[in-house]
C-alpha positions in Angstrom: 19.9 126.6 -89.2 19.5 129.5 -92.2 18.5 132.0 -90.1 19.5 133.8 -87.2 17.7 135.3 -83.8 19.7 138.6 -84.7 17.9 138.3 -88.2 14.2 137.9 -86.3 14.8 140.4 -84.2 15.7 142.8 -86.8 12.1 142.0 -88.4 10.7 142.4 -85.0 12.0 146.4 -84.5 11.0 147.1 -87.9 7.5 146.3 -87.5 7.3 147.6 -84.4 8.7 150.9 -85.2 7.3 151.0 -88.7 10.0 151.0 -90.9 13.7 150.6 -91.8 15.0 154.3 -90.6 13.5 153.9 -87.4 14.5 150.4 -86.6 18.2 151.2 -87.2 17.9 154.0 -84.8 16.8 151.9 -82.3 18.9 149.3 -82.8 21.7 151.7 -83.2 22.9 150.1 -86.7 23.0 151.3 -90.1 20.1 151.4 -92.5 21.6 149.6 -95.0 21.9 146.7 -92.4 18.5 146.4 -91.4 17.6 145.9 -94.9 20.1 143.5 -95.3 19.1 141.6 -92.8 15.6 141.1 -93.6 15.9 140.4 -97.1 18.6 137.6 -96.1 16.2 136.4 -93.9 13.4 136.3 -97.2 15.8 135.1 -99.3 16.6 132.2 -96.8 13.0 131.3 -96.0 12.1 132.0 -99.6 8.4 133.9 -97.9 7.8 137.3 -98.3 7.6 138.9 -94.3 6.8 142.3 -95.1 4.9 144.6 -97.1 4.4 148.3 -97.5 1.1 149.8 -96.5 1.4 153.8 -96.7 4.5 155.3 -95.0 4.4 152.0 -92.7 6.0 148.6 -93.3 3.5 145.8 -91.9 3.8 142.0 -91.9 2.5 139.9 -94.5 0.3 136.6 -93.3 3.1 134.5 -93.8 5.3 137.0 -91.6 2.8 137.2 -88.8 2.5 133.3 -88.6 6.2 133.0 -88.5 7.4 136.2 -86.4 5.1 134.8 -84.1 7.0 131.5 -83.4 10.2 133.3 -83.6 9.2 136.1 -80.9 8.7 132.9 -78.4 12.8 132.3 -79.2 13.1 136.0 -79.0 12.0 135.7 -75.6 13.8 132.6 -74.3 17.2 134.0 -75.3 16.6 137.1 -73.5 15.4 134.7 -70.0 19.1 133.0 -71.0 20.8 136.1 -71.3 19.7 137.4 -68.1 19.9 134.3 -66.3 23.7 133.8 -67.7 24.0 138.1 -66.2 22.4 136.9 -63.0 24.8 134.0 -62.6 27.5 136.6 -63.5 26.5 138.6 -60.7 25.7 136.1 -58.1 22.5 135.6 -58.1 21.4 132.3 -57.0 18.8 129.9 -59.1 16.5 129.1 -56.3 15.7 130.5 -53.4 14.0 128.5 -50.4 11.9 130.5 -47.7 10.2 129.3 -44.5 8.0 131.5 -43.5 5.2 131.0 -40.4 1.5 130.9 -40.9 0.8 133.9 -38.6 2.9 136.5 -41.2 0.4 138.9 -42.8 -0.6 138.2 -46.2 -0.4 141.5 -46.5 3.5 141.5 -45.5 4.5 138.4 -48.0 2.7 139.9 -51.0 4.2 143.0 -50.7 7.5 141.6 -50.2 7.3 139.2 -53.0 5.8 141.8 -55.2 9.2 144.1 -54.5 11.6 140.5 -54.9 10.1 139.7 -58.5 10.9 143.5 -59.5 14.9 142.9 -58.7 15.4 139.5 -59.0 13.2 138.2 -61.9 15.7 135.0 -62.7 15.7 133.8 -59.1 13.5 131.3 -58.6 11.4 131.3 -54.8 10.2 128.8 -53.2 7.6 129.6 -50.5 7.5 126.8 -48.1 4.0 128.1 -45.3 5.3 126.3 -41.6 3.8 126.7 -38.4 5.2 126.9 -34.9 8.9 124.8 -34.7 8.4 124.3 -38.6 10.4 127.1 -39.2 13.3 125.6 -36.8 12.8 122.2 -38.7 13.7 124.0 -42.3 16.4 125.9 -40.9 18.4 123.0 -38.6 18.0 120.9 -41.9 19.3 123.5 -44.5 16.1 123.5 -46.0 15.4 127.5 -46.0 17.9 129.6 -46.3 15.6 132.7 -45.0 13.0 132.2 -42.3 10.1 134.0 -40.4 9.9 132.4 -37.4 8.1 132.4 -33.9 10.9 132.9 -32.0 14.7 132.2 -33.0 16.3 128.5 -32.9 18.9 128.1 -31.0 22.5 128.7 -32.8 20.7 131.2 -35.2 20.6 134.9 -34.7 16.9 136.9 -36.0 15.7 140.4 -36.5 12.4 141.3 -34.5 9.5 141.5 -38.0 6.2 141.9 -35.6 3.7 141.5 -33.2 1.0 140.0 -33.6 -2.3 139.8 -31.3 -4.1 136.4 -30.7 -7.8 137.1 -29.0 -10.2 134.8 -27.1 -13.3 134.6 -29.5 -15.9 132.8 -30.3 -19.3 133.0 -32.6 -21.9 135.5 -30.9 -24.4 132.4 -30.4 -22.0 130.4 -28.9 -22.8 129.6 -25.3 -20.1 131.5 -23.9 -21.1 134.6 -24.4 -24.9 133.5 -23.1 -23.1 132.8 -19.5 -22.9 136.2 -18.2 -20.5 138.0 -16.7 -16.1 137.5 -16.8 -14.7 133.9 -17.9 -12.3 132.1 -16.2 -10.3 129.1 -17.0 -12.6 127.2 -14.9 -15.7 128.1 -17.6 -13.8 127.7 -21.0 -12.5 124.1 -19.5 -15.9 122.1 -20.8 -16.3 123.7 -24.2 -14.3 122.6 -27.2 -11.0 124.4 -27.8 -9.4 125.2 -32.1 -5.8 125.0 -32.0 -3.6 125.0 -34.6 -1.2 122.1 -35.3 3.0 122.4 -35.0 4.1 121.6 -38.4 7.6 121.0 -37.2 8.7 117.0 -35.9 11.7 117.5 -34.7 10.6 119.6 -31.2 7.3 120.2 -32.0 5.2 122.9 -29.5 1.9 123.9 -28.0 1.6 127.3 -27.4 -1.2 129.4 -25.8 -3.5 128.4 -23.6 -4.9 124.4 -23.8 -7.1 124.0 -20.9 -10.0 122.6 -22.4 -10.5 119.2 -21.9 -11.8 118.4 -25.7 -9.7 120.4 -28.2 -9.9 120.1 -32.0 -6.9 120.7 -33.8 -6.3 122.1 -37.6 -3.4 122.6 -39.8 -4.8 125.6 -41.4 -5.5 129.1 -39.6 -8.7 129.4 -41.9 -10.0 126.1 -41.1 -9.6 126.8 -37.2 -11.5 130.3 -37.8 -14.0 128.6 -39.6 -14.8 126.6 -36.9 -15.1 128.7 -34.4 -16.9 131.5 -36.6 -19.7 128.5 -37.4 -19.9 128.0 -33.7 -18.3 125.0 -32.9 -15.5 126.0 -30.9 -13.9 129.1 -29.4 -10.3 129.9 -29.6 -6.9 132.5 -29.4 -7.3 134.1 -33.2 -5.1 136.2 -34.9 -6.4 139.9 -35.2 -5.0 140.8 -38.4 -6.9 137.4 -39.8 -10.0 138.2 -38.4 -10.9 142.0 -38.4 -13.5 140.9 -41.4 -15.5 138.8 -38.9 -14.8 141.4 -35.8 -16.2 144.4 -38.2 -19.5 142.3 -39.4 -20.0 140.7 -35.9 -19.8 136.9 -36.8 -16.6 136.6 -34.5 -17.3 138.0 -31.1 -14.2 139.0 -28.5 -15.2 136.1 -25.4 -15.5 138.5 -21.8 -12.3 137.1 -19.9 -11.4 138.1 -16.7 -7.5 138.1 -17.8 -6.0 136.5 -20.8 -8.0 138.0 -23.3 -5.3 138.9 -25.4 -2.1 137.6 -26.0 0.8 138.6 -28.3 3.1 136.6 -30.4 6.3 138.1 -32.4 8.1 137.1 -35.4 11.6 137.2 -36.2 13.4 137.3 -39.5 16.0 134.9 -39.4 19.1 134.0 -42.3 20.3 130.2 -42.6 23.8 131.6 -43.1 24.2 135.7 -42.8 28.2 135.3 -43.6 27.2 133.8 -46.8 23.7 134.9 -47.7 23.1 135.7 -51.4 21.9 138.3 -52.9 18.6 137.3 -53.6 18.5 136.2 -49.9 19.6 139.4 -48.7 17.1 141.6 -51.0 14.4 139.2 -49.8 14.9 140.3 -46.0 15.1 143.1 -46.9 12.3 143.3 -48.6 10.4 141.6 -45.7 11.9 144.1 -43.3 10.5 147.2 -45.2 6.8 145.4 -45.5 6.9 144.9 -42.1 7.6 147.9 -40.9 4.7 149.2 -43.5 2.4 147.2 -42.1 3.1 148.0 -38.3 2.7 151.7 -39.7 -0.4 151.1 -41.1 -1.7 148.9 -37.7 -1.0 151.7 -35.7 -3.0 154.6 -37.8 
């Protein structure tokens, strides 16, 4: 190769900043350097790359066509740069995270959103489980963070949340057309949404099952679905449903006990001893958007 990134990147500051004196201040170099480097970079490409319009210096076409391309190998040495600090420093290259169906939205985005502004060069890989699917990932080193319902055994977890489940159904259904408290007795001959264990290796039902025709999904939103259309009733997550609750298309079902239930979440590490940092800015990370959103369920 003639030319050199330190060469496009000279040409880069310059035209970003205007001019030769300012680019050497930025770059904290000489004057006579910068110019030295770009007009070894003309003379090597044989095209003219700049030009002088007033007090400014400003690309010619053949320098916009070509600073162009080079600014894309501008960029992937910085990535390797950081990557090789990151490595430097520990970081690890991938991260894998189990994390159950019933965590917030809210919680993960925020999370993620204060990961990718500390650990921009590790890559996360965000595996959605339900029930025992977060034991699976762990007992088979496949997650080396997980939210989970409870904690597996041999593991030790951090309480996240609570989270509510209520007994609901759509405001035609004939549930709410029988009158007066339910019983287990009444909710036994309509058709029951439950959500499916994504774990196999001790899979789970939890919640109530009594109904003698259940449907079950994989998906929270498909189960909601269903019962917001009317087909079913079911135990449904608060924080997934307030939409529904506000607008009326979900309606809370009159039960003489049971009507609520609550369900916590734990934060647990593969392997605390030897947790990474990435991992260990990722719980934390979870931890503070947690505790955020319990602030902000309780206002």
């Amino acid at each position: 190769m003639k030319t050199t990134l330190d060469q496009w990147q000279v040409l880069r500051t310059i035209v970003e900043e205007g001019g030769f004196a300012q680019a050497a201040e930025r770059l904290h170099r000489s004057q006579s350097s910068v110019s030295y480097a770009v007009a070894r970079l003309q003379e090597q490409l044989d095209v003219a790359l700049l030009r002088q319009d007033g007090r400014r210096m400003r690309l010619t076409g053949e320098g916009e066509v070509l600073l162009r391309e080079a600014a894309e190998l501008l960029r992937h040495a910085d990535r390797l740069e950081r990557r090789a600090g990151s490595l430097r420093r520990g970081w690890e290259l991938e991260l894998r995270v189990a994390l159950d169906s019933l965590l917030p939205s809210e919680v993960v985005l925020a999370a993620c959103g204060d990961f990718a502004g500390h650990c921009r060069e590790t890559r996360l890989q965000l595996h959605e489980v339900v029930m025992s699917g977060a034991d699976d990932a762990l007992y088979q080193g496949d997650a080396s963070l997980a939210v989970a319902g409870r904690v597996p055994q041999g593991f030790l977890g951090d309480w996240l949340l609570d989270a509510e489940f209520i007994a609901c159904a759509a405001p035609g259904h004939r549930l709410h057309a029988l009158g007066g408290e339910l019983d287990s007795e009444r909710l036994r001959g309509e058709v029951q949404v439950v959500l499916r264990d994504s774990g196999i290796r001790q899979s789970r039902d939890e919640g109530w099952l009594g109904a003698h025709q259940r449907w079950t999904v994989s998906q929270p939103e498909t189960g909601i679905a269903m019962v917001e259309a009317g087909l079913a009733f079911g135990w449904l997550a608060r924080h997934r449903i307030r939409r529904q609750l506000a607008e009326g298309s979900l309606k809370p079902l009159p039960m003489k006990s049971g009507a609520v239930r609550k369900a916590s979440l734990y934060l647990v590490l593969a392997e605390p001893a030897s947790a990474g940092p990435a991992c260990l800015y990722l719980a934390d990370a979870l931890r503070r958007a947690a505790a955020d959103w319990r602030s902000g369920c309780a206002q």
